[in-house]
N, C-alpha and C positions, 0 to 999 in steps of 0.2 A: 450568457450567450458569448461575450466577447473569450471568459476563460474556455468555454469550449474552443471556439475557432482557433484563439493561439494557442492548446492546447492540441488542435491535429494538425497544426500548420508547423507545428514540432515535429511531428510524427512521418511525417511526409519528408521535410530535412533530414531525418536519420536515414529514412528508408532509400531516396534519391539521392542527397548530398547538396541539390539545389532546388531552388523553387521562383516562378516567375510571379512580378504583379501582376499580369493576366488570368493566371492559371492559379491564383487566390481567388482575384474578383469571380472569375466562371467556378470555381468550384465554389466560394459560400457566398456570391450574390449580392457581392457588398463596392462599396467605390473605392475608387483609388485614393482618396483621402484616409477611409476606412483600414485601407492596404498599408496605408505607410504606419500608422499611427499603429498598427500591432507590429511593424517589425522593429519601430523604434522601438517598443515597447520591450521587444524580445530580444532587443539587441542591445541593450542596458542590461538585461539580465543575464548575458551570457550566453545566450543561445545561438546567435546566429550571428552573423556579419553580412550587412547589405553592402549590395555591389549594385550598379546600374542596371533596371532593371527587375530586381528582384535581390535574391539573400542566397548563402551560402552554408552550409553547415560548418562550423566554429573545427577546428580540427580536436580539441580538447571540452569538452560538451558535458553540462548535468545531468546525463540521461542513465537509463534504468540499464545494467547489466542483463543479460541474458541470466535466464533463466539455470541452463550448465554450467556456464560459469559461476554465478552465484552457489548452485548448489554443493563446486566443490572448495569454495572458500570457507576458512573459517570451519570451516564442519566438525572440530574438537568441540568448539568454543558453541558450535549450536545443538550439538547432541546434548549437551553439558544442562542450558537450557530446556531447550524439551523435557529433559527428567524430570528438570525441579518444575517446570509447568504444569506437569500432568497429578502432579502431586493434587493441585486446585480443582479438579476433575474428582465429581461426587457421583456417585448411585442416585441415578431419575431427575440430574442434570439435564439441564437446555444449553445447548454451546452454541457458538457461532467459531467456526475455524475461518480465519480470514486465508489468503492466498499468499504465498509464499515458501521459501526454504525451510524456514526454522519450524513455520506451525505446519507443515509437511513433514516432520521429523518430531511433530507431539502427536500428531494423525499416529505415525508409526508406533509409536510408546502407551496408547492408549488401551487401558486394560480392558481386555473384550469380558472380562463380569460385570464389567458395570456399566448399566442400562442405562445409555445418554438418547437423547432428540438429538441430532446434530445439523447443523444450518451451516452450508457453505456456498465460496460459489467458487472454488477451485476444485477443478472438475478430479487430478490428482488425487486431492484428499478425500475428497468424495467418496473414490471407488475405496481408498484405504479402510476408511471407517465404516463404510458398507461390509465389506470382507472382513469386518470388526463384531458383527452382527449389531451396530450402530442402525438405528432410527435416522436414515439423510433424508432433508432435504434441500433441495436446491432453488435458489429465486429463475426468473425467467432473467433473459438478455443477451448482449452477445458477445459470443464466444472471442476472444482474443488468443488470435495461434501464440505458440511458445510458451507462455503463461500458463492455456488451457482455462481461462477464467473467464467468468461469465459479469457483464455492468452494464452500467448505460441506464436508464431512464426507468425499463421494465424493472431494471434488477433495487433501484431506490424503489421504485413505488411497493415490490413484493414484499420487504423488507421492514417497509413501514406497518406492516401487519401485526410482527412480531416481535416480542418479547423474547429474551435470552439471560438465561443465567448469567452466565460468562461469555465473554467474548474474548477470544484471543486473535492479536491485532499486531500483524506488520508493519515494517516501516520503512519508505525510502531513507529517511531522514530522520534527525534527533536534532534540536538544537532545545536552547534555552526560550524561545519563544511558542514553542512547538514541534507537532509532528508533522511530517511533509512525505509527499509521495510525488511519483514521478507521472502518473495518469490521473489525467482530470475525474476520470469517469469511477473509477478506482477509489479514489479520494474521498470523495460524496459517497458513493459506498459506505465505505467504511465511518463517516461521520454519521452515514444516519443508525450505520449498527451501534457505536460507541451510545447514540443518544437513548438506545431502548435498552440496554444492560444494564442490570445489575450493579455488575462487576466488570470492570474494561482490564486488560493483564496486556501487557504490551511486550512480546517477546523480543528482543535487540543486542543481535551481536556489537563490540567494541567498534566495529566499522560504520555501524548508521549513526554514528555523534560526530556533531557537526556538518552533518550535512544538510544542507537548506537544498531540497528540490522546486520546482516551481510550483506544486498544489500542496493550500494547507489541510492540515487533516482536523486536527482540534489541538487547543490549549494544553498544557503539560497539566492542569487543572483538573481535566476532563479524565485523566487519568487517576486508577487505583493503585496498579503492580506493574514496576518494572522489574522485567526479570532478564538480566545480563549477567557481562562476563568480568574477572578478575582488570581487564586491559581498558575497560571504558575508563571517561575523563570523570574524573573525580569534580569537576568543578560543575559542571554540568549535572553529576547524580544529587550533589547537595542542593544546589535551585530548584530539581522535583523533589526531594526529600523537605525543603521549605515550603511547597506548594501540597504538601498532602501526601505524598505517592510515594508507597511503599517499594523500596527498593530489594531487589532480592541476586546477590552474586552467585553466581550458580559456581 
């Protein structure tokens, strides 16, 4: 509960730029003890800077790019990817496509002869693999604009259903301790698809290393294949490369 609340109480600072102790308490119901004790909290971490009153948005902030913007970053370096991802794509596979750039660009690559089930909840990729003659389905929940993705509560519990060949799995974040995402809701997502695969492939341009977001995703452990690029930090591929995790340079 608490990572929910400072979880949108982030979301709220990006969107407005400020946020009052009032207008936390009346939006999630909590005391002003409550109030302070998540902005210290978030204000150790980078997120924000209290001012009297309330908190302010940090002008330099860990938060998730836009959607356009990300998709024209890097895009040699995540076509490059996708290729070699879709290689792991079998005839009367189970996928789970997670939501993002790069598995939006294995959506693309994906050879419409071979007869997948496909589980997403990026509503983008969705239609791709549909127009793929691709088997989608989608969990319930709610929709987040920009994104186009579907999480939240409905989207874990649908999720818990099913079993998945593979999973192919985005990332805010890459360090040595883990994977990290920039929405809460997102995050649990994706932990509880890692826990029902098979097979976890974590697709990662050179840019998501080193970056620690505020929600963890799972251990480097929990991971089979990482599939990057010539530019990621070498110090960092050899700690998953000790922890099990096949590494693959596209």
């Amino acid at each position: 509960m608490n990572q929910d609340r400072r979880s949108q109480i982030v979301e709220i600072l990006n969107k407005n730029g400020t946020i009052s102790n009032g207008e936390i308490m009346q939006t999630f119901g909590v005391s002003i003890e409550t109030v302070r004790r998540d902005l210290a909290f978030l204000e150790e971490r980078g997120y924000l800077e209290r001012v009297y009153g309330g908190a302010v948005k940090k002008k330099f902030m860990n938060t998730e790019p836009t959607y356009i913007s990300r998709e024209k970053e890097n895009y040699s370096e995540k076509e490059k990817i996708a290729k070699e991802a879709e290689k792991f794509i079998c005839d009367k596979d189970t996928v789970f496509f997670d939501l993002g750039t790069t598995v939006q660009l294995l959506a693309d690559k994906v050879n419409p002869n071979k007869e997948i089930t496909a589980f997403t909840n990026a509503l983008r990729t969705a239609i791709t693999l549909c127009d793929k003659g691709a088997k989608v389905v989608m969990p319930a929940g709610e929709l987040r604009g920009g994104e186009y993705a579907l999480s939240g509560t409905a989207s874990e519990q649908s999720m818990q259903n099913f079993n998945v060949d593979k999973a192919f799995i985005g990332v805010g974040g890459i360090t040595e301790n883990g994977l990290t995402d920039f929405i809460m809701s997102e995050a649990r997502l994706r932990a509880q698809v890692i826990k029902n695969a098979n097979k976890v492939i974590v697709l990662a341009d050179f840019s998501k290393f080193g970056i620690r977001a505020m929600c963890n995703v799972c251990k480097l452990e929990d991971i089979d294949v990482l599939i990057t690029d010539s530019k990621a930090p070498q110090e960092i591929i050899k700690t998953m490369e000790k922890k099990g995790v096949q590494v693959i340079i596209a």
